[in-house]
C-alpha positions in Angstrom: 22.1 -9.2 -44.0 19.9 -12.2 -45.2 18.5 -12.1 -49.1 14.8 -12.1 -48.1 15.9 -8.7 -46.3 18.2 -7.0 -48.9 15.2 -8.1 -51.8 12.6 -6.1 -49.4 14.7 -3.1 -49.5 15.4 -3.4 -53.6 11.6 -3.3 -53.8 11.1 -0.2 -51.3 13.7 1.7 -53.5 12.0 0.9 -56.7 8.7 2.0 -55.3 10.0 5.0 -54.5 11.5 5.7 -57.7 8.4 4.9 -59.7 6.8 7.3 -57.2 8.9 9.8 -58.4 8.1 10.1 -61.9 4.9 9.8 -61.4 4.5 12.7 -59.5 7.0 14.6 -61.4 4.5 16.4 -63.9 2.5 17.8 -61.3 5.7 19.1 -59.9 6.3 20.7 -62.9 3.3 21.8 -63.1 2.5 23.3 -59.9 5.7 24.2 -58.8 8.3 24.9 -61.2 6.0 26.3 -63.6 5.5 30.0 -61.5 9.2 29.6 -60.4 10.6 29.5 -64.1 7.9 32.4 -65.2 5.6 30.5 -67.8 2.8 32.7 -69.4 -0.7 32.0 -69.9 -1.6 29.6 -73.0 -4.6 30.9 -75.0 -5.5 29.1 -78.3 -4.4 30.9 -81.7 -7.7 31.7 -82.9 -8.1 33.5 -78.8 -4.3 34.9 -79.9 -6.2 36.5 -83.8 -9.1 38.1 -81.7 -7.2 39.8 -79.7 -4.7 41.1 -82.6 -7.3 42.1 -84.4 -9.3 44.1 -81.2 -5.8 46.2 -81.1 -5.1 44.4 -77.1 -1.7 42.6 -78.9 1.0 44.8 -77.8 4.6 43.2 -79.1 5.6 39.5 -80.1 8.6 37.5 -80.1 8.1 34.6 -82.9 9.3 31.0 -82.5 9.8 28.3 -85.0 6.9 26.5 -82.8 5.7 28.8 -81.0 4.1 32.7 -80.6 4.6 34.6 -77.4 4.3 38.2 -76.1 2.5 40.8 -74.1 -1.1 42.4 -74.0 -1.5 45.8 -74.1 -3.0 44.8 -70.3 0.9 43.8 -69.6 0.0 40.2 -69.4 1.9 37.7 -71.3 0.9 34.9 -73.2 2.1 32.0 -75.7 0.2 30.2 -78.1 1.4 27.0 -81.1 2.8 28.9 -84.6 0.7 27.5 -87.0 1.0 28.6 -90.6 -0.6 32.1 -91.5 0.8 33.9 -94.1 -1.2 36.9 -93.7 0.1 36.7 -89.6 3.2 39.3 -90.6 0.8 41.7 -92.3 -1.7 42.1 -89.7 0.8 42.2 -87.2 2.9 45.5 -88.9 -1.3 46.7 -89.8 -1.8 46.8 -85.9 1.5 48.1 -85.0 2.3 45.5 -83.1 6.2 44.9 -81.9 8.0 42.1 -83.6 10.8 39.8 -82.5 12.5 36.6 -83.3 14.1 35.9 -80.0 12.1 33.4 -77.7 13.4 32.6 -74.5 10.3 31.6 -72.3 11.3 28.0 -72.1 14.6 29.1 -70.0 16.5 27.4 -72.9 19.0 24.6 -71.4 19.1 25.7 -68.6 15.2 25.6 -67.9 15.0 22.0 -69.6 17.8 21.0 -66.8 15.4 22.4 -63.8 12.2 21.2 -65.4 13.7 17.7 -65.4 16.3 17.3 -62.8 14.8 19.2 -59.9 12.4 17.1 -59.5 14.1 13.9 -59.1 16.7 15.9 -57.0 13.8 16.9 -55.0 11.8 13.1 -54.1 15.4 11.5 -54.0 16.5 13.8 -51.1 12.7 13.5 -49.8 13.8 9.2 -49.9 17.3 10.1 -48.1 16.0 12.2 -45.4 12.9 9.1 -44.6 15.4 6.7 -44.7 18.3 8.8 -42.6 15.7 8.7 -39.9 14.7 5.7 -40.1 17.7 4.2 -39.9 19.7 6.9 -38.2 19.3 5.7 -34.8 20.5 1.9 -35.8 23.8 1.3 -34.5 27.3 3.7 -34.5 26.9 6.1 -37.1 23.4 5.2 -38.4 22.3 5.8 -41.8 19.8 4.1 -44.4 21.6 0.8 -44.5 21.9 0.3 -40.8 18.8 -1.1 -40.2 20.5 -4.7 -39.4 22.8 -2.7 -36.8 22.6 -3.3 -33.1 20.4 -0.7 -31.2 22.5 -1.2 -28.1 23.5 1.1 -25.3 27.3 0.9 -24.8 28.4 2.0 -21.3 32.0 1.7 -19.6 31.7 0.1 -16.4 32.4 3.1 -14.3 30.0 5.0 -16.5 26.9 2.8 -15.0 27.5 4.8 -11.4 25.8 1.3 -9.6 27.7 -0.8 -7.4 26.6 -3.8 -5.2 26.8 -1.3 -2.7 23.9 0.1 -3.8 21.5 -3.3 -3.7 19.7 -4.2 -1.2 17.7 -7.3 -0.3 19.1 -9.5 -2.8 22.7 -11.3 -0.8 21.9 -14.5 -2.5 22.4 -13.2 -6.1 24.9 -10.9 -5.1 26.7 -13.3 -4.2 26.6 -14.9 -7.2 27.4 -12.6 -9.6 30.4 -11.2 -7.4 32.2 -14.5 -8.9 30.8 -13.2 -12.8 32.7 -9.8 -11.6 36.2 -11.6 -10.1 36.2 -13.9 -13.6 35.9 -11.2 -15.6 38.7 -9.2 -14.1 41.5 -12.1 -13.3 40.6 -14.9 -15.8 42.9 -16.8 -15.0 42.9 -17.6 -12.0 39.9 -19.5 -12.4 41.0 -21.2 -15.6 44.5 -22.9 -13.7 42.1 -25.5 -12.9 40.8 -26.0 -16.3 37.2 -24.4 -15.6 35.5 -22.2 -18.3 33.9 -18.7 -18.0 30.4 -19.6 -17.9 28.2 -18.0 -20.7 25.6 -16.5 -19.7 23.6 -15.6 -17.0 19.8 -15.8 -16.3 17.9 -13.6 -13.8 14.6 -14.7 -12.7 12.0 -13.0 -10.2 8.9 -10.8 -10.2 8.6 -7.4 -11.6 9.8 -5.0 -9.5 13.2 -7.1 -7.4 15.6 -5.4 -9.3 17.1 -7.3 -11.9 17.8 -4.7 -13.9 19.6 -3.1 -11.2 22.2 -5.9 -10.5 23.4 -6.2 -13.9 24.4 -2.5 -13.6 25.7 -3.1 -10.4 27.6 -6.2 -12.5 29.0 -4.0 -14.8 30.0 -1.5 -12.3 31.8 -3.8 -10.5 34.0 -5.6 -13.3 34.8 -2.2 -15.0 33.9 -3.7 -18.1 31.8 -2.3 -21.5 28.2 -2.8 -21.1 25.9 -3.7 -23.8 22.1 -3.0 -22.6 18.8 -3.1 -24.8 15.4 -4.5 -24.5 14.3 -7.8 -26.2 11.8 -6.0 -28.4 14.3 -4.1 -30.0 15.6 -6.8 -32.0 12.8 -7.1 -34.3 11.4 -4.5 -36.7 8.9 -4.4 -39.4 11.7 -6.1 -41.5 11.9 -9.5 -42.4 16.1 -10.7 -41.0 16.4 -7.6 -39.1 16.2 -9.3 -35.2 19.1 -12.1 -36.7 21.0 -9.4 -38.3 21.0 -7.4 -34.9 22.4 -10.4 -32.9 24.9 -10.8 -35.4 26.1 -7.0 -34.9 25.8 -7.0 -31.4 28.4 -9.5 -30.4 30.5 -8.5 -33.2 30.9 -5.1 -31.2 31.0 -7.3 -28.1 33.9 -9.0 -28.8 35.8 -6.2 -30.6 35.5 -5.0 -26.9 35.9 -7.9 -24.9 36.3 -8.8 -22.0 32.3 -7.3 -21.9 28.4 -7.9 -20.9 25.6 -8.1 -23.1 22.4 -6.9 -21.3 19.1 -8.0 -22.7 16.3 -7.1 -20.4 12.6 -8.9 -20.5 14.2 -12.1 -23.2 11.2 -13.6 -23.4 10.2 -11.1 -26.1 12.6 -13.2 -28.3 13.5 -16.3 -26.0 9.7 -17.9 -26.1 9.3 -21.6 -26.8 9.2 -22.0 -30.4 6.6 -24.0 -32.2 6.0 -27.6 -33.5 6.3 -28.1 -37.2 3.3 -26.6 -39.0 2.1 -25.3 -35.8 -0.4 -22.3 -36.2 0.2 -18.7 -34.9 4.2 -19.4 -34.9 6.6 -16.2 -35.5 9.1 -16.8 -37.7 11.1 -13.6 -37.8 11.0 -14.1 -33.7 12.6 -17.8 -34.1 15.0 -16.7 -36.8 16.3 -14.2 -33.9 16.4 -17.0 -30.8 17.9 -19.4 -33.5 20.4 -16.7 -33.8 21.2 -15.9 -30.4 22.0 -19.9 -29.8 23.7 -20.2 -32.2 26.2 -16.5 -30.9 25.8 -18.0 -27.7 26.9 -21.5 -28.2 27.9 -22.4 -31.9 31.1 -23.4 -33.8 32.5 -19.6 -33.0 34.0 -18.7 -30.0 32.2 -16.1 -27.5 35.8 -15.6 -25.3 35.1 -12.9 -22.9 31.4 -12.3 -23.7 29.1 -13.2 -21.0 25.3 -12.8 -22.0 23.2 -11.4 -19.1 19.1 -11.4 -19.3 16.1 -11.0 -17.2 12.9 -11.8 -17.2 10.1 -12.5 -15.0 8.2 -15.4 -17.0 11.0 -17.9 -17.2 7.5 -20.6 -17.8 8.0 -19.8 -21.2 11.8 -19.7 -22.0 12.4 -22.3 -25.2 14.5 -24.7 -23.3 17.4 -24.8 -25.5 17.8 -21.5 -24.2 17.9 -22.8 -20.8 20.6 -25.6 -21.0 24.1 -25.7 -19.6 26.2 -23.8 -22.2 24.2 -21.5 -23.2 22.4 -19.8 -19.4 24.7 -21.3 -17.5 23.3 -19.7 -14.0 19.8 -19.0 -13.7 19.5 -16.7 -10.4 16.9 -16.5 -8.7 16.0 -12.6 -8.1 12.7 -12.8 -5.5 10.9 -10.6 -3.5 13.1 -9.4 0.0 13.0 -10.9 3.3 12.8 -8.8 6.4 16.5 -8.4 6.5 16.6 -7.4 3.1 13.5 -5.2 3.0 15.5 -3.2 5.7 18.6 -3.1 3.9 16.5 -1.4 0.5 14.8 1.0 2.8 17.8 2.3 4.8 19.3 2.9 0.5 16.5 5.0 -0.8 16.2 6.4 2.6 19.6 7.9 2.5 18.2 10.5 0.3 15.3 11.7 2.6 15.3 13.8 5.7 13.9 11.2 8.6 12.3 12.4 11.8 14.1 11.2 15.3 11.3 8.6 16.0 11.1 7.3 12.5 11.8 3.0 12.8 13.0 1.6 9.6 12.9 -1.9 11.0 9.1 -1.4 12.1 8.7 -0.3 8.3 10.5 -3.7 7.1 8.0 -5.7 9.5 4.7 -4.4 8.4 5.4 -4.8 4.4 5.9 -8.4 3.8 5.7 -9.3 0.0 7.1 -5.8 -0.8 9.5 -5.7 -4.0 12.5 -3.0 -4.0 10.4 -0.9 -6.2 7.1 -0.9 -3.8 9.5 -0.4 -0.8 11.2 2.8 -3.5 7.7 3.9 -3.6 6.6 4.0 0.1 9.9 5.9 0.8 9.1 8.5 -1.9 5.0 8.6 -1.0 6.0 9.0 2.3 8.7 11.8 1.8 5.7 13.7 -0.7 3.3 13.6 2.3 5.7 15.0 4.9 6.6 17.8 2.6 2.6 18.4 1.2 2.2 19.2 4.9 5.2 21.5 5.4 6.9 19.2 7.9 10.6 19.3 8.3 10.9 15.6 8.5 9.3 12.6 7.4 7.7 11.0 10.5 6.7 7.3 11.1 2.8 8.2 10.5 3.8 9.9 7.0 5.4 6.0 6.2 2.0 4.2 7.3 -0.3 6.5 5.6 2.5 5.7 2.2 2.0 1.9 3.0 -1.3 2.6 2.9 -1.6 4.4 -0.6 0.8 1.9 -1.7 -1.6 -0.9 -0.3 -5.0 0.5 -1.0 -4.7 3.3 -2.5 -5.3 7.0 -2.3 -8.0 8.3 0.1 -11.3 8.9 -1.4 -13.1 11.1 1.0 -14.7 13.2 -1.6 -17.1 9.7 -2.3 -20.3 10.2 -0.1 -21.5 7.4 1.1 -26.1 7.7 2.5 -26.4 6.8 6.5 -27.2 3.1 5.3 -24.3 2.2 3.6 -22.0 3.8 5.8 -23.8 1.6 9.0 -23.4 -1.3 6.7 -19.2 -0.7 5.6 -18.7 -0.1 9.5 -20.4 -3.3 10.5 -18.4 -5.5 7.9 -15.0 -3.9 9.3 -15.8 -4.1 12.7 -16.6 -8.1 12.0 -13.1 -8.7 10.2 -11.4 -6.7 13.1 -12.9 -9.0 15.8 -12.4 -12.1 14.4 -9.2 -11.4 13.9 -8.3 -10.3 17.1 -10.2 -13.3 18.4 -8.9 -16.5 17.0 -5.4 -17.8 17.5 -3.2 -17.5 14.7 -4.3 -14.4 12.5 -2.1 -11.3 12.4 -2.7 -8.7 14.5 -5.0 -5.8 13.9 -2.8 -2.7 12.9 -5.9 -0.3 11.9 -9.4 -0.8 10.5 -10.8 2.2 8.7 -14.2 3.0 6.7 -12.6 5.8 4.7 -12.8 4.6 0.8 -9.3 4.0 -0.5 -9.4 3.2 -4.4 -11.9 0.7 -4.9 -12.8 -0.4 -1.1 -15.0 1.1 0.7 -13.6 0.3 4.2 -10.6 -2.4 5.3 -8.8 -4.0 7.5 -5.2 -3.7 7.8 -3.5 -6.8 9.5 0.5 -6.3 10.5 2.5 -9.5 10.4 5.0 -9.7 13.7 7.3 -11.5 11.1 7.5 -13.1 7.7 6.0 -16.2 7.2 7.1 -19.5 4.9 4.8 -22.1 6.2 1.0 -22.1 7.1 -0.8 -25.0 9.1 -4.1 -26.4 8.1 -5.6 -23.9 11.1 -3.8 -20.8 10.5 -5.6 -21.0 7.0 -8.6 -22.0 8.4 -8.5 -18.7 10.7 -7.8 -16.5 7.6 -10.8 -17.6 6.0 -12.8 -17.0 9.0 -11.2 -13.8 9.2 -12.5 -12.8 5.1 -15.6 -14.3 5.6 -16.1 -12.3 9.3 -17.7 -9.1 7.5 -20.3 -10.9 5.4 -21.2 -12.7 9.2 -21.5 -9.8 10.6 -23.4 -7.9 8.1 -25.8 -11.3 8.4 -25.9 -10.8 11.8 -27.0 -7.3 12.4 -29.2 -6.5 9.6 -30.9 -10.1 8.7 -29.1 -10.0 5.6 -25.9 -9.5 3.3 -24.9 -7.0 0.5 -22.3 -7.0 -2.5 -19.6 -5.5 -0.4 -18.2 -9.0 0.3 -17.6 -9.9 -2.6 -13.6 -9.7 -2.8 -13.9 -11.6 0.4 -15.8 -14.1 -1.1 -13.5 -14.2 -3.9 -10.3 -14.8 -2.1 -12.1 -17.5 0.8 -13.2 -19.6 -2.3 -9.8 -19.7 -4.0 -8.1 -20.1 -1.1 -10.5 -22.7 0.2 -10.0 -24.6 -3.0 -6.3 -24.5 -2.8 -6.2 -26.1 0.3 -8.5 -28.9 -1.5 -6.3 -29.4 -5.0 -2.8 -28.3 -3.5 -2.4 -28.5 0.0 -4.3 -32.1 0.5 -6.3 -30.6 3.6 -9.3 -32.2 2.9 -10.2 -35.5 4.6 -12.7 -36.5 1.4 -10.1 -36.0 -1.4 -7.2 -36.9 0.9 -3.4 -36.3 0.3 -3.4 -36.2 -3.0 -2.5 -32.8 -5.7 -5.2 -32.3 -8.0 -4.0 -29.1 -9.3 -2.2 -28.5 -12.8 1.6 -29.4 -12.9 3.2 -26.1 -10.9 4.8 -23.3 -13.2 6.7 -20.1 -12.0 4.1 -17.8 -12.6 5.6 -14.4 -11.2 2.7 -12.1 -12.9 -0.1 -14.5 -12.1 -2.8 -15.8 -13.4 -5.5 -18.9 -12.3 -4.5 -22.6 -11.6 -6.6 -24.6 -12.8 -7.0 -28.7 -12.1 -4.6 -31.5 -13.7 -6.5 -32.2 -17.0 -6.4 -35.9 -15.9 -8.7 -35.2 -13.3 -12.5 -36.9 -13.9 -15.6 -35.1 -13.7 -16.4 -37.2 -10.7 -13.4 -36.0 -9.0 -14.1 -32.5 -10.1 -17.1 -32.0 -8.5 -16.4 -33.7 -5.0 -13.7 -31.0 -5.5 -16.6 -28.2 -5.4 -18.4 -29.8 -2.8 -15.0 -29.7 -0.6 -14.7 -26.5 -1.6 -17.8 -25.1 -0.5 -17.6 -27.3 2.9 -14.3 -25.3 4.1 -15.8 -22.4 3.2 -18.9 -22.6 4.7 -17.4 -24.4 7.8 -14.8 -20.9 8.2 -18.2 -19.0 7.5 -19.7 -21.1 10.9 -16.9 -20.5 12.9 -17.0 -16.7 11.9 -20.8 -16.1 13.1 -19.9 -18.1 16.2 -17.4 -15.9 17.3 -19.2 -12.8 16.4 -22.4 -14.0 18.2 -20.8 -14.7 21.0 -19.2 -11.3 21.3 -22.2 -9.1 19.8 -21.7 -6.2 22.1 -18.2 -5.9 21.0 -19.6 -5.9 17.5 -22.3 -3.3 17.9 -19.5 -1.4 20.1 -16.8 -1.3 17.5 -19.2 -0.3 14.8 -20.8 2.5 16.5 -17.1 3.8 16.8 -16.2 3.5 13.2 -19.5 5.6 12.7 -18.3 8.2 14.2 -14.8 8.2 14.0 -14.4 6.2 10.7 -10.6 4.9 12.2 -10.2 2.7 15.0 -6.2 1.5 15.9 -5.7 -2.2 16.4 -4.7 -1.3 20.3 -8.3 0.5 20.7 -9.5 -2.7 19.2 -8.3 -4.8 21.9 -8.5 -2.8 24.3 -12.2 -2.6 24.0 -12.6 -6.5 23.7 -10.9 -6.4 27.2 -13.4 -4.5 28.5 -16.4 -6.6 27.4 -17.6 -9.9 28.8 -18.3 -12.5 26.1 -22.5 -12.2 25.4 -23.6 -15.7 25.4 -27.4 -14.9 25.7 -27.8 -12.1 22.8 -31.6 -13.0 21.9 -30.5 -14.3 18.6 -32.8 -16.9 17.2 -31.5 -20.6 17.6 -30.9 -22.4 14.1 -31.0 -18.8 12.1 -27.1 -19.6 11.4 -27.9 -22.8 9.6 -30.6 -21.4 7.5 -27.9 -18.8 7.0 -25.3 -20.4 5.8 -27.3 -22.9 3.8 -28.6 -19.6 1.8 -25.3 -18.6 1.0 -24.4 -22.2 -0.2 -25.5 -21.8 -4.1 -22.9 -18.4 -4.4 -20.2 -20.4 -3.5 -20.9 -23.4 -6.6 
């Protein structure tokens, strides 16, 4: 343990002997006093009243003291002073006399007045500090506070296999050749290679990082050493240092093994220039730590370190280089393939109905992680049974997707005649853009029943997963968002708030295509956007700090051109095809759902409405209106 902590823990003790004595008079006081049987104290001159009154029954005399009983069979003690006459008017009244005093408890009362006490706070102070530090390593106790909080498992005791992953071949793959080292050294060290020392997985919450170091464990047959990175530190100052120290000490004692530390960034952050403000030293003394058990002047034989995390962005980099993470693995979210493979896994639990598709599941949720696709399994399994089905059908997995998607079903939220006329016009204008221009995904089901937040939306299903987008299939999907606000525009003369996710989105996707994508003929090909980072929860790019103001605002102007140019192309469409519009809306009034084969089907059955009595030039104005929402 390091001195700053041990000198901590010499001042807690002291405190809490000092506490002690403090306290130890009222103890006596309060406590021991009724227990050992003291009397009442009254003054002497109280103690000659009441001799004299005839309410002194008998005595027992001290050398310091006078105690007895009242003739009320109280008792009572009082100081001896001395009083000559005291014998006299005692034998006048009667009184019983005795020279034997034992209302002190003699030796053995001194010994409980005194030691009890401290018995008392210091078993108080054991028990505190026996559960404090009783869950800090193998055996616990009040010194273990350094100890590794670590989960030990055998291999076979982690019950996951690569068999039971799905959707993630690549790092399977990977790791298989962590597993093979692990269990026949040696063959891979004939060639002189080394066992590499540690192994990095990287993705989004969610792609089951966690899973495949089980599932790494399992395989090898090997003890398996599995915590959190916010365990290492504690409210005490070396703690996080003193835990790395103890972990791989039981690591090795065990070895060949796998030391598990999920979410690392807790400890692995990039540490701070000299005299930086707002830096963590107690964090830094741990990650110095770790480097060092990792990669110093002491061997790590048959330890390898396994971590995950999903912002590797702000990993220290010495934590990153060759000999320390030697593999970084990439974890991300499934393909089709592998969305199929996780589905058919947590499907295997569930009663499925004869017409139930798992491959039709896999193509309608692109960007799904393992734990989503766990969720719409489980939703969908909870909605079969809710309504006393045997089986789960395909309609119980879309109304999960759904849920998952949206949200739950609000029906209980009424919406006046008004605003339900307005929700099923801004639907109906995303559906029929969509299903107009080249390009878009098709319409799967538009709906104006509130789920979560939305009041109404538009559910697009991919045909297959997509890697690259042209400069026209984004342009379509921002005339597919900004279709509702057109058609609101176009029915009722003017727009409301319920576009403004759609506006939202447009603008920051419209914007991307400016500083990322070099789509726009005024900036040209050129990246105006901050340097790149793998950023798997998020968050707002902003432009390369190099930019000029200048530069910055013809970005806003490009910005709002795309935008309003994929808001043109959206009222076009929807003028053009205004029966459709009024058509599809009137049925979502009624019905509130509408399939994406109804959709087209109805489009079928219209002829494009060229001569719809709108005024000419009322687009313009329009859009030029909308202009200063965009800035």
């Amino acid at each position: 343990m390091s001195k700053r902590f041990l000198d901590n823990r010499r001042k807690l003790s002291i405190g809490y002997v000092i506490a002690a004595f403090a306290i130890m008079p009222l103890l006596q006081q309060f406590v021991l006093g009724p227990l050992l049987g003291n009397d009442a104290e009254i003054t002497y001159s109280e103690f000659k009243t009441a001799l004299r009154e005839g309410e002194v029954a008998s005595v027992h005399v001290a050398e310091d003291e006078i105690s007895g009983t009242m003739a009320d069979e109280t008792t009572f003690y009082t100081v001896r002073v001395e009083d000559p006459k005291l014998l006299e008017e005692l034998e006048a009244q009667g009184v019983e006399i005795t020279g034997q005093v034992a209302t002190d408890g003699g030796v053995l009362g001194a010994l409980i007045g005194w030691l009890l006490p401290v018995a008392l706070i210091f078993g108080f102070y054991y028990y505190l500090m026996k559960r404090g530090g009783g869950g800090a390593g193998i055996g616990g106790g009040i010194f273990d506070f350094g100890k590794s909080k670590a989960r030990v498992l055998k291999g076979e005791q982690t019950g996951v296999t690569f068999e039971d992953v799905g959707g993630a071949q690549e790092a399977v793959v990977e790791l298989r050749e962590v597993t093979e080292f692990l269990k026949d050294p040696a063959r891979f060290q004939r060639l002189g290679g080394k066992m590499p020392k540690g192994v990095l997985l990287v993705g989004p919450p969610g792609t089951g990082k966690t899973l495949l170091a089980r599932a790494t464990a399992g395989e090898a047959g090997v003890p398996f050493y599995s915590l959190s990175g916010s365990e290492f530190v504690e409210m005490f100052v070396g703690v996080g240092a003193s835990r790395v120290r103890d972990l791989f000490d039981q690591a090795k004692k065990e070895a060949p093994s796998i030391i598990f530390i999920d979410e690392i960034d807790a400890i692995g952050g990039r540490r701070a220039g000299a005299g930086a403000v707002g830096s963590h030293e107690e964090r830094e003394q741990t990650l110095n730590q770790l480097l060092a058990e990792m990669d110093g002047f002491e061997s790590t034989r048959g330890v390898i370190v396994m971590a995950a995390t999903n912002r590797p962005e702000i990993l220290d980099p010495a934590l990153l280089r060759p000999g320390r993470f030697d593999r970084q693995i990439n974890v991300d979210l499934p393909d089709l393939v592998g969305r199929e493979e996780i589905l058919r896994i947590h499907a295997a639990q569930v009663t499925l109905a004869a017409g139930v598709d798992l491959a039709t599941v896999a193509r309608i949720t692109p960007g799904f992680s393992g734990a989503d696709l766990a969720n719409v399994v489980n939703e969908a399994a909870l909605l079969a049974a809710r309504r006393g089905k045997d089986a789960v059908e395909m309609v119980d997995f879309d109304e999960a997707i759904e849920r998952v998607v949206a949200g739950s079903e609000r029906r209980t939220r009424a919406m006046n005649q008004h605003e339900k006329q307005v929700v099923a016009v801004h639907e109906a204008g995303h559906a029929l853009v969509a299903s107009l221009l080249p390009g878009t995904d098709p319409v799967h089901k538009v709906t104006i029943v509130p789920r979560g937040r939305a009041l109404g939306y538009t559910w697009q299903r991919p045909t297959e997963d997509r890697y690259l987008l042209t400069e026209s299939e984004l342009e379509a999907r921002l005339a597919v968002l900004l279709g509702g606000r057109a058609a609101e525009a176009l029915t009722f003369g003017q727009v409301s708030t319920g576009a403004a996710d759609d506006l939202s989105r447009a603008t920051d996707l419209a914007r991307r295509m400016a500083t990322e994508y070099g789509m726009s003929p005024s900036l040209g090909p050129v990246r105006l956007a901050a340097d790149p980072q793998v950023a798997y929860l998020g968050g707002m790019q902003g432009l390369d700090t190099r930019v000029s103001p200048q530069t910055s605002a013809r970005v806003d102007a490009e910005t709002q051109r795309i935008v309003e140019e994929a808001l043109g192309r959206a009222w076009d469409l929807l003028d053009r095809h205004a029966v459709a519009l009024a058509q599809l809306a009137d049925r979502l009034y009624t019905e509130e759902t509408v399939d994406g084969d109804e959709v087209l089907a109805m489009l079928a059955g219209i002829v494009e409405d060229r001569d719809n009595g709108h005024e000419p030039g009322r687009k313009e104005e329009w859009v030029a209106e909308l202009a200063p929402s965009l800035s």
